[in-house]
C-alpha positions as CSV (number, residue, x, y, z in Angstrom):
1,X,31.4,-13.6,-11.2
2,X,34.5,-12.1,-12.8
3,X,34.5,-9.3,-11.7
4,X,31.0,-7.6,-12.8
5,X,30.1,-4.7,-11.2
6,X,28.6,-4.1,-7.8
7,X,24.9,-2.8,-8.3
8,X,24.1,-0.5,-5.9
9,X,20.5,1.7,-5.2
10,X,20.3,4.6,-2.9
11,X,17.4,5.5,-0.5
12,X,16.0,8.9,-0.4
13,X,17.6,9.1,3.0
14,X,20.9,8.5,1.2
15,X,21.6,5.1,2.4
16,X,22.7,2.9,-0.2
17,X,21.4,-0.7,-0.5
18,X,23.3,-3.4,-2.2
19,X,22.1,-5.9,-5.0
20,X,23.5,-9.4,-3.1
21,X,25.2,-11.4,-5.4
22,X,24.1,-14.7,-6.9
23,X,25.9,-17.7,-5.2
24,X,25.2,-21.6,-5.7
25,X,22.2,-23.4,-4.0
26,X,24.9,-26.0,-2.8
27,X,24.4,-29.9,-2.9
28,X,21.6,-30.2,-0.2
29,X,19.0,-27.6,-1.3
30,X,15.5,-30.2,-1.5
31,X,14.0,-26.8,-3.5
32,X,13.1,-29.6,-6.5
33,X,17.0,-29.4,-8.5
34,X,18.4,-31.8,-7.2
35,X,17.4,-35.8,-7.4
36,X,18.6,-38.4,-5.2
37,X,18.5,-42.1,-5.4
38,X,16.5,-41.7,-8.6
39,X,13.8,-39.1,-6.5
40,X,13.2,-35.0,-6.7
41,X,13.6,-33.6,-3.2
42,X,11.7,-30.8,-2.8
43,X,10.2,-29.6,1.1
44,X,9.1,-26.7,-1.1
45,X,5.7,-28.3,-2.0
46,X,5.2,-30.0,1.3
47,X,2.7,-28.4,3.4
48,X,3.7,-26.5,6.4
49,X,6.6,-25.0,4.6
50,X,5.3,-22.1,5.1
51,X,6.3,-20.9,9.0
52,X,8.5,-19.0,10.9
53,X,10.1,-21.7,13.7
54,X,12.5,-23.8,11.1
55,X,13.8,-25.5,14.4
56,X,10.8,-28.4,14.0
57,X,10.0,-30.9,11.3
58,X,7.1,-31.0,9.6
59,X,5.2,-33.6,7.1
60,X,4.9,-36.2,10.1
61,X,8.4,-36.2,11.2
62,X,9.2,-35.5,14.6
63,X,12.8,-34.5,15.4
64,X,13.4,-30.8,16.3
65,X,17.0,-29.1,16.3
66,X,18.9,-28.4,19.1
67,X,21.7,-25.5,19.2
68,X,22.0,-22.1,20.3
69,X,18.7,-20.3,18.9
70,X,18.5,-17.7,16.3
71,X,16.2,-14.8,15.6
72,X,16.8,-14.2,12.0
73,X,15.5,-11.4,10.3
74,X,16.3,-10.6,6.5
75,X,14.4,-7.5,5.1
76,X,14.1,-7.7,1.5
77,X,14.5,-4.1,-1.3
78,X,14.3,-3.3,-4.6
79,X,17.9,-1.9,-5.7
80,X,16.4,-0.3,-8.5
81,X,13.7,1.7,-7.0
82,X,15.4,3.6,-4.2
83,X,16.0,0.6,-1.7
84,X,11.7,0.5,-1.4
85,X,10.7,-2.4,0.9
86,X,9.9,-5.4,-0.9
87,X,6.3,-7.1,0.5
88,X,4.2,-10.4,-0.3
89,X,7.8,-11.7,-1.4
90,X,8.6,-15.4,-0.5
91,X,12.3,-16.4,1.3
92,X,13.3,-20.4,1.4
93,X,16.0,-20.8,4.3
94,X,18.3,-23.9,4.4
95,X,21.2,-24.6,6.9
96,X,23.2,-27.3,8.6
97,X,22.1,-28.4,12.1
98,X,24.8,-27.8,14.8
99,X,26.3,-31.1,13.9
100,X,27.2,-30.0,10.5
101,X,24.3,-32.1,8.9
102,X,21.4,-31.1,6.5
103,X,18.2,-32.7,7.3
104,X,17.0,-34.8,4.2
105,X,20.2,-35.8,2.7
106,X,22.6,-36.7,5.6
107,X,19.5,-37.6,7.4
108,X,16.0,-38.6,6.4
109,X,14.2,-38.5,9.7
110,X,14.1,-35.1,9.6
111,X,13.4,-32.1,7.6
112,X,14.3,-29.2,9.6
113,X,16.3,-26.0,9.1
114,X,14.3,-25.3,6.3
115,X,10.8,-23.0,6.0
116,X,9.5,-20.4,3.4
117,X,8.6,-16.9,4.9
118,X,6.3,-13.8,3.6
119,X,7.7,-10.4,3.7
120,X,6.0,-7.8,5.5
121,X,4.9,-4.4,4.0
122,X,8.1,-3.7,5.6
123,X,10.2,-6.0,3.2
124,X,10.6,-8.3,6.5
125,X,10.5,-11.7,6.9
126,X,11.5,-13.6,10.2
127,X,12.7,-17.1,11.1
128,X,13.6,-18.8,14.4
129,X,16.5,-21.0,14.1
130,X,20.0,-22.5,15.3
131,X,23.2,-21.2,15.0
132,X,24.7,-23.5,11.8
133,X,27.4,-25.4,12.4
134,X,30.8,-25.0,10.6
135,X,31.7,-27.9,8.5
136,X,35.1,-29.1,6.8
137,X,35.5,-26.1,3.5
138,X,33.1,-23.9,3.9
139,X,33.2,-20.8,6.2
140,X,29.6,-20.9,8.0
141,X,26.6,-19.8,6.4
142,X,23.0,-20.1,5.9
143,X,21.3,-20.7,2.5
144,X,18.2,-18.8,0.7
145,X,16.3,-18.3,-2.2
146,X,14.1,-15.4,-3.1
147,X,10.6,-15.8,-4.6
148,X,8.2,-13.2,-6.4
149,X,5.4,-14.7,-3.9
150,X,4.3,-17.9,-2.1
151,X,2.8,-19.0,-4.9
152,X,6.0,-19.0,-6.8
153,X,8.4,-20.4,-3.6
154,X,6.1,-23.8,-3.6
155,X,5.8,-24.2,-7.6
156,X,8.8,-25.4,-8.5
157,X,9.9,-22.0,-10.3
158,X,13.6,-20.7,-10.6
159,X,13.9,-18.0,-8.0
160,X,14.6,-14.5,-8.9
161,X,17.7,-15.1,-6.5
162,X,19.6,-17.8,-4.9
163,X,22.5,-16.5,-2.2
164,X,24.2,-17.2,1.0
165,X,24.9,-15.3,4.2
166,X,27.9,-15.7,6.3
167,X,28.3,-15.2,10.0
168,X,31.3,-13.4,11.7
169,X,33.7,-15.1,13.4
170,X,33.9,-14.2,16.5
171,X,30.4,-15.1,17.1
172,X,31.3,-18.3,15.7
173,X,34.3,-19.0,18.0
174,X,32.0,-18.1,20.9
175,X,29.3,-20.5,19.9
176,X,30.9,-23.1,19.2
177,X,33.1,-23.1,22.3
178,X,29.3,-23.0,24.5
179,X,28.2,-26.3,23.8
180,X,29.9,-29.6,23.4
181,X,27.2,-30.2,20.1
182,X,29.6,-27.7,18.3
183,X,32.8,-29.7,19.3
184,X,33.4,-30.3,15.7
185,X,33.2,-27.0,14.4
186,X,36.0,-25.2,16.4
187,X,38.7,-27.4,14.4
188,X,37.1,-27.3,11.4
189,X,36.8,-23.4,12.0
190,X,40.5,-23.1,12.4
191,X,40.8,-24.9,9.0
192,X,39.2,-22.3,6.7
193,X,38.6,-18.4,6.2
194,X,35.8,-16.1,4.5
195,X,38.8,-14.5,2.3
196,X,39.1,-18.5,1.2
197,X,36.4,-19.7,1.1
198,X,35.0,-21.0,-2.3
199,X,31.6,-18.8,-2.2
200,X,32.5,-15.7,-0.2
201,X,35.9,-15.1,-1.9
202,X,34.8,-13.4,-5.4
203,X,32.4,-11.0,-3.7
204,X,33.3,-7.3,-3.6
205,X,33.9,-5.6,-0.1
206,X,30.4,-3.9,-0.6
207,X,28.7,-7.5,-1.4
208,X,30.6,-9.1,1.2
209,X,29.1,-6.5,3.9
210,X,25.9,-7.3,2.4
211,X,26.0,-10.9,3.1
212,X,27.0,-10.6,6.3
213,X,24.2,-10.8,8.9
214,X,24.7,-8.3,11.6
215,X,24.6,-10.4,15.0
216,X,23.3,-9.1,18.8
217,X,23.5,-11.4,21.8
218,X,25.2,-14.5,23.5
219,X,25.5,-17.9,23.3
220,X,23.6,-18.3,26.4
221,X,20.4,-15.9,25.7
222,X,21.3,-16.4,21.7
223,X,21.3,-14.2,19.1
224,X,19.5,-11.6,17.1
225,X,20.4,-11.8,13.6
226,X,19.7,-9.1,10.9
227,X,20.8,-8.8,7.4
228,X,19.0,-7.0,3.7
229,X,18.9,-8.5,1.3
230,X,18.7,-6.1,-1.8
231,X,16.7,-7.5,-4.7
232,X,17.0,-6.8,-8.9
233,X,12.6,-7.5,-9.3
């Protein structure tokens, strides 16, 4: 980003909200920009998209993802009107199973790890899902796009913002040492950094808090996570 500015709102409680930067949709989005083997992928217009368990697949195909679950709550705000909640706003959520694999590309049985949610009046919208994996050069993360509404998400339409969060380390280390399905990701863990890696490394410390999701519980209950998302509409 070169350095542009960090565009901050503030609350009329004080609190300041930050406008999360802009990073790449990645190889493996299936939002309709890609093509492969001479095909669009896009789960976007496939119905049942729509949901808040992303462990299942949907559109006929059966397999369901297996990891340590995930609560995941983003809540969505305008940064230019006082941090105001954001409602009838539409999130697509993509991430790597807890083998490291997107569903679609790496394997076409499936089409999990990846649903569209409303926001609340509350600017909230909530997902059920697995703790990604961490996967050679890139520090783990989960993918979204934000939509002006539902109608927009499943159009085909360019989203008003396309980001990543990125999930703290020790967490990481502790879920990835639970279960042998992780086995992979401890090494490749070891072999990267968020102040390296390729997406994470240009934002400022305020953007960087930002696209951190906040993260309550164990590998053995699972976790809670929470993270805003702040919005220029």
């Amino acid at each position: 980003r070169g350095g542009a500015a960090t565009l901050t709102g503030t609350a009329a409680d004080g609190s300041v909200c930050v406008a999360n930067p802009a990073e790449t949709e990645g190889p493996f989005p299936a939002d309709g920009t890609n093509v492969r083997e001479g095909q669009t992928i896009n789960i976007l217009t496939e119905d049942g998209v729509i949901r808040e368990d992303i462990r299942t697949s949907i559109g006929g195909l059966t397999p369901m993802a297996d990891g340590v679950p995930v609560t995941l709550e983003i809540t969505l705000v305008d940064v230019g009107r006082a941090c105001a909640p954001l409602g009838g706003m539409a999130v697509y959520v993509w991430q790597c199973d807890a083998e490291g694999i997107y569903s679609i590309y790496a394997a076409q049985d499936r089409n999990y790890l990846r649903g569209v949610g409303i926001s609340d009046a509350t600017g909230k919208v909530r997902f059920t899902t697995v703790f990604p994996a961490c996967y050679d050069g890139r520090w783990p993360h989960i993918h979204f796009e934000v939509f002006s509404s539902a109608e927009m998400a499943v159009s085909g339409k360019a989203a008003l913002l396309t980001s990543q969060f990125a999930l703290s380390e020790a967490e990481c280390r502790a879920v990835y040492a639970s279960q042998p399905l992780y086995a992979a990701s401890i090494r490749a863990l070891d072999r990267v950094s968020l102040a390296r890696d390729g997406i994470f490394r240009d934002s400022s410390e305020a953007e960087l808090a930002a696209q951190m999701l906040v993260l309550e519980g164990d590998p053995v209950a699972g976790y809670r996570a929470t993270g805003r998302v702040g919005v220029v509409v």
